[in-house]
C-alpha distance (Angstrom), angle and dihedral (degrees) to the residues before:
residue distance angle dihedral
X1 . . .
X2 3.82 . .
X3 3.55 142.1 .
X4 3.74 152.6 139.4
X5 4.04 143.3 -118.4
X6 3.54 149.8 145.7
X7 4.18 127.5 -102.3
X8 3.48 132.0 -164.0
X9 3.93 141.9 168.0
X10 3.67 135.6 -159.9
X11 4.02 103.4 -94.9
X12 3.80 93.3 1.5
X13 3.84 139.3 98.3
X14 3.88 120.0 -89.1
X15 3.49 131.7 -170.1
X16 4.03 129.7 144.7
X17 4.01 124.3 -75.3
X18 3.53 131.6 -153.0
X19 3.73 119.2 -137.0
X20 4.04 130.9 -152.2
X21 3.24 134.3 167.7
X22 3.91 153.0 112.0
X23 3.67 150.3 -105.0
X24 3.49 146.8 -142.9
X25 3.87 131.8 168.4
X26 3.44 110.6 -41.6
X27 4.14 91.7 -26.4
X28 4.14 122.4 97.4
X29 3.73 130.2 -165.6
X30 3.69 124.5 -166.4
X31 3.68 129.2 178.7
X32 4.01 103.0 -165.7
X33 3.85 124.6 -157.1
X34 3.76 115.2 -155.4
X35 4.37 116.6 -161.1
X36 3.64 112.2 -168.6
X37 4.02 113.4 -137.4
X38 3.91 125.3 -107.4
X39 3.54 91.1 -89.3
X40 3.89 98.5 65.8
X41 3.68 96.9 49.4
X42 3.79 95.1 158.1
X43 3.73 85.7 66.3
X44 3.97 125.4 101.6
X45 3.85 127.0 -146.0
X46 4.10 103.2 -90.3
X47 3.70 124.6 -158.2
X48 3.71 129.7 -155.2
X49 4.13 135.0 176.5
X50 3.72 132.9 -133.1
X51 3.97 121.0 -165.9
X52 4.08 109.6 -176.3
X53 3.55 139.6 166.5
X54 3.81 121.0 -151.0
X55 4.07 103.9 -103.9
X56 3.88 101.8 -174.0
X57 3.98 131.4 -18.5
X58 4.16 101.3 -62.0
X59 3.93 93.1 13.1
X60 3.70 132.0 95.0
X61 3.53 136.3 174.4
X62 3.38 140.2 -158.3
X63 3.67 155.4 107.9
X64 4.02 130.1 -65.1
X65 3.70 113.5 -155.5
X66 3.52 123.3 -170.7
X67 4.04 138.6 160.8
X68 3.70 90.5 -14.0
X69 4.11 97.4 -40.9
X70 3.49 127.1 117.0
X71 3.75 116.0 -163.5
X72 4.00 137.3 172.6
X73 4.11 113.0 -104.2
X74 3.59 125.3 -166.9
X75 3.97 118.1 -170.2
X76 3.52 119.8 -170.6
X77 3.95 123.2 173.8
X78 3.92 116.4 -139.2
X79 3.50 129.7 -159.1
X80 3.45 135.0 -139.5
X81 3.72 106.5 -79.2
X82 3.95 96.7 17.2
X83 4.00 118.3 120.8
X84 3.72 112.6 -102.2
């Protein structure tokens, strides 16, 4: 799978990312490419990994790894009308 978007944080660079991966059963591997904006020209291209397995119906969790740090990631899809 493929695809593109933008990121952002508050007090932080954004830019867009571009996103590939694959999947198999309930197991999903994404290779994530972040491109700082204009404004943050100082800034290379970073790249991080996520390895998940689907937990329940709209979760998934996994791991995000990313210049050498390994970190817990829960994704969970909402609805419209569901409580954040």
């Amino acid at each position: 799978m493929t695809g593109t978007g933008t990121f952002a944080g508050e007090a932080a660079a954004g830019g867009t990312l571009a996103v590939s991966g694959s999947v198999r059963n309930d197991s999903l591997r994404l290779q994530v490419v972040f491109i700082y904006g204009p404004r943050f020209t100082s800034l290379q291209p970073d790249t991080a990994s996520f390895e998940g397995v689907l937990a329940a119906r709209d979760t998934i969790d996994g791991t995000l790894t990313g210049r050498g740090v390994a970190q817990s990631v829960q994704l969970v899809r909402l609805r419209v009308g569901d409580s954040p």
